[in-house]
N, CA, C and O atoms as a MOPAC input file, in Angstrom:
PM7 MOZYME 1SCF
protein

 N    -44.05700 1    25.29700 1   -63.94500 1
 C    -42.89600 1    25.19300 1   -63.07200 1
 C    -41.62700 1    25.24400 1   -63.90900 1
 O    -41.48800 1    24.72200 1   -65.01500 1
 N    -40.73100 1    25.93300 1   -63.24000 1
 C    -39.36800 1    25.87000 1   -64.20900 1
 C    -38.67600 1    24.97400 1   -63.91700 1
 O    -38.82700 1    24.57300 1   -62.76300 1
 N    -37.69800 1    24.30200 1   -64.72500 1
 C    -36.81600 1    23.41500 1   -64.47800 1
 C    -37.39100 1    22.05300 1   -65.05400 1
 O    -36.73600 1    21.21700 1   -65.67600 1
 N    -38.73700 1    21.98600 1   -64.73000 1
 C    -39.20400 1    21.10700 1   -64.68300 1
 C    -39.85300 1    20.34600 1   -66.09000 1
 O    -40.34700 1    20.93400 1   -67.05200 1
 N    -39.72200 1    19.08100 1   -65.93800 1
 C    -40.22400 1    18.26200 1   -67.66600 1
 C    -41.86200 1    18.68400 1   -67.99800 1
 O    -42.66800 1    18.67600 1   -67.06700 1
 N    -42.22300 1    18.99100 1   -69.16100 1
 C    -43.55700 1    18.99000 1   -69.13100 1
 C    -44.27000 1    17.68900 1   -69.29500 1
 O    -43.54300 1    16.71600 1   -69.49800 1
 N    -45.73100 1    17.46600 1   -69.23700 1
 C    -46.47900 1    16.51100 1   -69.44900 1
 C    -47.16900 1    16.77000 1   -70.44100 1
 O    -47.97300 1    17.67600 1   -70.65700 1
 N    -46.62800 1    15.47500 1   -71.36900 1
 C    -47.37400 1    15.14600 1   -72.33900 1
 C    -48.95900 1    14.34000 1   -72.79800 1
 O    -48.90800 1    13.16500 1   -73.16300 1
 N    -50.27800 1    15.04800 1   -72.74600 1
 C    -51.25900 1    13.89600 1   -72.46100 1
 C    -51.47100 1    12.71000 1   -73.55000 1
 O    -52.18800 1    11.71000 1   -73.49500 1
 N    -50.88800 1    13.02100 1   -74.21600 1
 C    -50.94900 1    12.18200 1   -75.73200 1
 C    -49.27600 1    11.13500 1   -75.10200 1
 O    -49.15100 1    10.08100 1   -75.72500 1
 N    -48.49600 1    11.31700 1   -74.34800 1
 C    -47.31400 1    10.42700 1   -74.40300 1
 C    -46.98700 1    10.56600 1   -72.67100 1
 O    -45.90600 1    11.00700 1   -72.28100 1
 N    -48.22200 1    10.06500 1   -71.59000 1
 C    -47.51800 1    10.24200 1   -70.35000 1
 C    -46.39900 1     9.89700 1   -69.64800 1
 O    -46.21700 1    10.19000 1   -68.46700 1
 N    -45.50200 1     9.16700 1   -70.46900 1
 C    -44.23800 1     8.61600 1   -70.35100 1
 C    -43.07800 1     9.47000 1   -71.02900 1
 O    -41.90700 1     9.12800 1   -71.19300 1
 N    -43.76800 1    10.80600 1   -71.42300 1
 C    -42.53000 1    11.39500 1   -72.03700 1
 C    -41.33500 1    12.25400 1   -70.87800 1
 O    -40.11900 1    12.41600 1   -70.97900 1
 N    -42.09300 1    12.57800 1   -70.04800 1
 C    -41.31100 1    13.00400 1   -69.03800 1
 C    -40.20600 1    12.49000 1   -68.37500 1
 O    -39.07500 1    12.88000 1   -68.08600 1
 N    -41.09900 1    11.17300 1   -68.17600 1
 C    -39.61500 1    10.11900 1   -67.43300 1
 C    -38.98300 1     9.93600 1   -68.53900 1
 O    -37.86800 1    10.42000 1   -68.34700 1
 N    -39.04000 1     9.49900 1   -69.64200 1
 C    -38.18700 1     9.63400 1   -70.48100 1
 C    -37.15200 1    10.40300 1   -70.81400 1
 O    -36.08400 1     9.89000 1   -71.14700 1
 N    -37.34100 1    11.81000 1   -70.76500 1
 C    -36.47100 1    13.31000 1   -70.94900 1
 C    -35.53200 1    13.40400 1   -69.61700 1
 O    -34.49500 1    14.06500 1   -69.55200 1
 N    -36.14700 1    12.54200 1   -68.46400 1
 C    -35.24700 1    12.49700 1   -67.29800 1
 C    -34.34800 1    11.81600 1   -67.03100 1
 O    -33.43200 1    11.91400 1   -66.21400 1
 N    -34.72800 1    10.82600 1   -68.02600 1
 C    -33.85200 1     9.38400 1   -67.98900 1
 C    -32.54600 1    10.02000 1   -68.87600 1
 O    -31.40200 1     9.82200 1   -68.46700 1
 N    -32.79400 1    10.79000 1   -70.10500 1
 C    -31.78600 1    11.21800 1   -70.75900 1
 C    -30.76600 1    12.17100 1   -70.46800 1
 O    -29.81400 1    12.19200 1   -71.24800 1
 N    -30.76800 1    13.25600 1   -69.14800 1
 C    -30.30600 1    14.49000 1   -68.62700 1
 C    -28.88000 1    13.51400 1   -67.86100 1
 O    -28.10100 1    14.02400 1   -67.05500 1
 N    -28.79800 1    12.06600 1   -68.33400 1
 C    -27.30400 1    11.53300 1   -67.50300 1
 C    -27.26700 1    11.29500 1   -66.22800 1
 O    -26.27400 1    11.33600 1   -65.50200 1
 N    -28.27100 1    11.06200 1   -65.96600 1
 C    -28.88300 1    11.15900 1   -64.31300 1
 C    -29.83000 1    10.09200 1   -64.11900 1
 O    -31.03100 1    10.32200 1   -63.98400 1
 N    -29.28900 1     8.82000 1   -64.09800 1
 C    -30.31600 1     7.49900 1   -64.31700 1
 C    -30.80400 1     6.90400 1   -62.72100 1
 O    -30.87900 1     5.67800 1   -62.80100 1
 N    -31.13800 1     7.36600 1   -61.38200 1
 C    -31.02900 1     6.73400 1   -60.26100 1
 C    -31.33900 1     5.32700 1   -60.44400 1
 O    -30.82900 1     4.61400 1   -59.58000 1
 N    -32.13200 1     4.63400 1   -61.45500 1
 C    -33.05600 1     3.31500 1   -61.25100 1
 C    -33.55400 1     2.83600 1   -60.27200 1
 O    -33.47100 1     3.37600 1   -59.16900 1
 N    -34.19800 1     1.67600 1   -60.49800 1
 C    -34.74200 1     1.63100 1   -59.21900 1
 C    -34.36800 1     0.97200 1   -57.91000 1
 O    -33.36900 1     0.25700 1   -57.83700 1
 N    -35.12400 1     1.19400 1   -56.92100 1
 C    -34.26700 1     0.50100 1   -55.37600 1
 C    -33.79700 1     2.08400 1   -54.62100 1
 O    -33.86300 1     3.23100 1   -55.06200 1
 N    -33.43000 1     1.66800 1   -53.63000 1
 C    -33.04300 1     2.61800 1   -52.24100 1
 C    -31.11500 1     3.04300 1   -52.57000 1
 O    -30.39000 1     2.14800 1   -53.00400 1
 N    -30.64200 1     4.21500 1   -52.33600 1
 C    -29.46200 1     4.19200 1   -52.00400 1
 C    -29.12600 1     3.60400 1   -50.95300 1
 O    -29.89100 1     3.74300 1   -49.99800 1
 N    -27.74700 1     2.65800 1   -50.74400 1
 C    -27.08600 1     1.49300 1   -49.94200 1
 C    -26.85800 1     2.42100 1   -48.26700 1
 O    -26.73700 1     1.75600 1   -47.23800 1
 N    -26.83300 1     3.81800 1   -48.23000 1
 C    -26.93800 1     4.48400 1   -47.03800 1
 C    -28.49800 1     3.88800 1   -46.72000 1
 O    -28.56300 1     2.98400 1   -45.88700 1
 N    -29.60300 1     4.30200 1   -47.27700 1
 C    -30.74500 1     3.91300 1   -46.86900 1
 C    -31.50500 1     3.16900 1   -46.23700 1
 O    -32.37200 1     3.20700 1   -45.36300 1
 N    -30.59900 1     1.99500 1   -47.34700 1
 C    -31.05600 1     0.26900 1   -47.10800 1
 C    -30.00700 1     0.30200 1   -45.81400 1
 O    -30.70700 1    -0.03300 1   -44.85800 1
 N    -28.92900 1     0.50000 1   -45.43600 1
 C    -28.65300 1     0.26100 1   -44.42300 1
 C    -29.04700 1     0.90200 1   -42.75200 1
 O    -29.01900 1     0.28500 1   -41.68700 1
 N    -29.34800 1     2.11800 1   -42.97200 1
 C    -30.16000 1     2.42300 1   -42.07500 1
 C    -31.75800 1     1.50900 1   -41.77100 1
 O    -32.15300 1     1.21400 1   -40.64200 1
 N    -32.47600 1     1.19000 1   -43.03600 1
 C    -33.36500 1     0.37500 1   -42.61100 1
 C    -33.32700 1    -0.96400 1   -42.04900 1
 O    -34.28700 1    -1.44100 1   -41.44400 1
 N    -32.02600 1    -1.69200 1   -42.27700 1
 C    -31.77700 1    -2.90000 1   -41.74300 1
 C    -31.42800 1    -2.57400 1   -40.27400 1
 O    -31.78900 1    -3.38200 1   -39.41800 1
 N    -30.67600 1    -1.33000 1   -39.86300 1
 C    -30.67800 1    -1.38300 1   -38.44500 1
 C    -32.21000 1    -1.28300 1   -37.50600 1
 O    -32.47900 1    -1.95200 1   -36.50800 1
 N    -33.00400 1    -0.33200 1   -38.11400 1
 C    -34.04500 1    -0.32700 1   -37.43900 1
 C    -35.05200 1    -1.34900 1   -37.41500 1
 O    -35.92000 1    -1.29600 1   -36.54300 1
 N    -35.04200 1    -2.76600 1   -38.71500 1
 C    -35.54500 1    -3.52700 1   -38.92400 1
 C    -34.46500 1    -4.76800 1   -37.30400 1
 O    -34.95900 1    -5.66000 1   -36.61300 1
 N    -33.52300 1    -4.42000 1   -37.29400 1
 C    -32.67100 1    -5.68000 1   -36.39800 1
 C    -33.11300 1    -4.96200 1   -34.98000 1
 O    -33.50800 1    -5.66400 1   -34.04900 1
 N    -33.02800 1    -3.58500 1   -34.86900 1
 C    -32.96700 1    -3.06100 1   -33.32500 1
 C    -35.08800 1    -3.30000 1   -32.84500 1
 O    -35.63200 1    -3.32700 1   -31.74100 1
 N    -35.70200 1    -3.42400 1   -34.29500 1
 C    -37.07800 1    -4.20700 1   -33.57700 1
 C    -37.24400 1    -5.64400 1   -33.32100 1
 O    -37.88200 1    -6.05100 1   -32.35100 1
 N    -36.75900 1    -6.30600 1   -34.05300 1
 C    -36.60300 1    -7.53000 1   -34.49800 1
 C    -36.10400 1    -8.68700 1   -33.83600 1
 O    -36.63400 1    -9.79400 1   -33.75500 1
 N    -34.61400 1    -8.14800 1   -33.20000 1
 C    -33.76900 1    -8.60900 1   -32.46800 1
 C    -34.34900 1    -9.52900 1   -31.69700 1
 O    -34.50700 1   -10.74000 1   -31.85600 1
 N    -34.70900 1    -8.64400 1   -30.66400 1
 C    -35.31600 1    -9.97300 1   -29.75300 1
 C    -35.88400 1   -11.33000 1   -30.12100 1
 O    -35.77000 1   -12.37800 1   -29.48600 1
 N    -36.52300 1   -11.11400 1   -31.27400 1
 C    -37.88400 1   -12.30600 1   -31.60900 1
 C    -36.58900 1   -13.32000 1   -32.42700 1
 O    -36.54900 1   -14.53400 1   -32.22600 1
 N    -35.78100 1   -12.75100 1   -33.16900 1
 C    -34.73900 1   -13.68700 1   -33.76400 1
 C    -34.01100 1   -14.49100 1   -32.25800 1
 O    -33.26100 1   -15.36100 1   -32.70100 1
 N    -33.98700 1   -14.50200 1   -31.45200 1
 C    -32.95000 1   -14.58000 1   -30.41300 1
 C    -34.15700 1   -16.07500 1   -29.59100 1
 O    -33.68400 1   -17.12200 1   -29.14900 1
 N    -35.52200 1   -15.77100 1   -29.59400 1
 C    -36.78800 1   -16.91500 1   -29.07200 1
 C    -36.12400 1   -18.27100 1   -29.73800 1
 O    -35.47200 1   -18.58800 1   -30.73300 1
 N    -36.71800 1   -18.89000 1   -28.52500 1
 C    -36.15200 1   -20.31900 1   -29.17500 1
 C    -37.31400 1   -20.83100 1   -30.21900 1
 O    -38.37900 1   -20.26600 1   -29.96700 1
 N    -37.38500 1   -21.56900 1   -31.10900 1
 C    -37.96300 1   -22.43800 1   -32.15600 1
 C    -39.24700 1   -22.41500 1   -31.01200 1
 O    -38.83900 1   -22.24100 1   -29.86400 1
 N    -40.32200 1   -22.52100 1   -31.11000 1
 C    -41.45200 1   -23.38600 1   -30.34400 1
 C    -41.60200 1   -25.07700 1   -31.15300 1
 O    -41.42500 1   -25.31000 1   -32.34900 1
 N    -41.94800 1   -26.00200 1   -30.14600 1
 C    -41.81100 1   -27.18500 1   -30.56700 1
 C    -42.47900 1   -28.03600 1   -31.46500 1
 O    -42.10200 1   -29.14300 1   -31.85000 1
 N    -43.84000 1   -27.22500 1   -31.86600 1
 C    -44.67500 1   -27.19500 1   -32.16200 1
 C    -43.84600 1   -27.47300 1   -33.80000 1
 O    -43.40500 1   -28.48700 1   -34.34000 1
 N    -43.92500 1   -25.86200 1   -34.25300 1
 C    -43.10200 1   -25.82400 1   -35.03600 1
 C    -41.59500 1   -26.97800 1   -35.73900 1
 O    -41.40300 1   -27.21300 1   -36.93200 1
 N    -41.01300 1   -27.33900 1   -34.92600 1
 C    -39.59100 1   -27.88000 1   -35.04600 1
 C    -40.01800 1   -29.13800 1   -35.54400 1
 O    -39.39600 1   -29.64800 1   -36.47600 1
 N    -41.65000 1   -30.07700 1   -34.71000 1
 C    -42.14000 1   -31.18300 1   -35.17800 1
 C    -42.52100 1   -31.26900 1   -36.89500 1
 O    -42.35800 1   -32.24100 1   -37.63300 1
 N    -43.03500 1   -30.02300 1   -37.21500 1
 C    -43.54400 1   -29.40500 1   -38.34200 1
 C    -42.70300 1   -29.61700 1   -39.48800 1
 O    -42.94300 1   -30.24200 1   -40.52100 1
 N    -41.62500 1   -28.95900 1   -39.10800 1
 C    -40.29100 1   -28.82300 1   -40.25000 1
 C    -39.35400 1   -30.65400 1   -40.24000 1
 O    -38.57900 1   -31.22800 1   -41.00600 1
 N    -39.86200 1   -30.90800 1   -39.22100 1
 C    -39.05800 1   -32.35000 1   -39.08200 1
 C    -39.41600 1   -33.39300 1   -40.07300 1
 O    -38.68600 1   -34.01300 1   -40.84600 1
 N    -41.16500 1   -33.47200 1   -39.81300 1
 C    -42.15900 1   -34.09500 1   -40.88400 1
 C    -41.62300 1   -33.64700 1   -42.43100 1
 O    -41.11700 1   -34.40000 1   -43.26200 1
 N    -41.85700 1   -32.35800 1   -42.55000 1
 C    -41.05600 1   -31.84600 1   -43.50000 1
 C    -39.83700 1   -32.90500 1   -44.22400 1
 O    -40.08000 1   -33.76100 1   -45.07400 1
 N    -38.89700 1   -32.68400 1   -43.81600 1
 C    -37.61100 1   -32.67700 1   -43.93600 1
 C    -37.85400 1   -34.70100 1   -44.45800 1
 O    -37.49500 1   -35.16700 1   -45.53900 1
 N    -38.28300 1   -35.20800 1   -43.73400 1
 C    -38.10400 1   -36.59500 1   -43.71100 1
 C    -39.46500 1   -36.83100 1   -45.12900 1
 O    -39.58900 1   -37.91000 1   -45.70600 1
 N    -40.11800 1   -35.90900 1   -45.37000 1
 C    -40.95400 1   -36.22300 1   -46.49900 1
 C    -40.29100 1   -35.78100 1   -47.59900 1
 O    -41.15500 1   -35.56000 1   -48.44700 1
 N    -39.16900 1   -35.52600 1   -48.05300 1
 C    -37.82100 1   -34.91000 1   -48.55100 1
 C    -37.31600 1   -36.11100 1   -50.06200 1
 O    -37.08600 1   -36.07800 1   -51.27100 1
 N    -37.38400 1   -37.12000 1   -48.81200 1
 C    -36.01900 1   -38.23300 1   -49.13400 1
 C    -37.35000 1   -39.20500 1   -49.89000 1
 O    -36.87900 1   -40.05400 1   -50.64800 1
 N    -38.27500 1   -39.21700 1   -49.84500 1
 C    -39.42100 1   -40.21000 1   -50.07000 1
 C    -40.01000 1   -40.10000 1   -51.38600 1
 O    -41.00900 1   -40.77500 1   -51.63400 1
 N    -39.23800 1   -38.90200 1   -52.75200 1
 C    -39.33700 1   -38.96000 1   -53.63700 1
 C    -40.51200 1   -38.37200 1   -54.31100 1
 O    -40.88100 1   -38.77100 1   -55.41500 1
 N    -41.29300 1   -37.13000 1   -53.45500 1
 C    -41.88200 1   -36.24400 1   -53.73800 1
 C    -42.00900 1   -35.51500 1   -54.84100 1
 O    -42.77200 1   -34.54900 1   -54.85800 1

């Protein structure tokens, strides 16, 4: 292929390497357009279930919690 880095089998890291050097570093993670498109589609599924009240069940749970806190754990 043209353009393209060759592979080294003796150094399979030489490629990313030669790419890393062309001044062109993306690193890693999503471009901030990306990540923000995924947070909308993560809120426009989501939404609703954030919006449910606590079940009580739960709230007793975190309460126990909270008061086993202060008791020097």
């Amino acid at each position: 292929m043209a353009g393209s880095p060759k592979r080294d089998a003796k150094n399979p890291g030489a490629a990313a390497k030669q790419g890393a050097t062309d001044g062109h570093d993306p690193g890693p993670g999503l471009d901030r357009v990306i990540q923000a498109q995924i947070g909308d589609k993560l809120r426009a599924m989501y939404g609703e279930l954030v919006e449910q009240p606590v079940p009580d069940r739960l709230t007793a749970i975190l309460d126990r919690l909270s008061a086993g806190k202060g008791s020097g754990r």
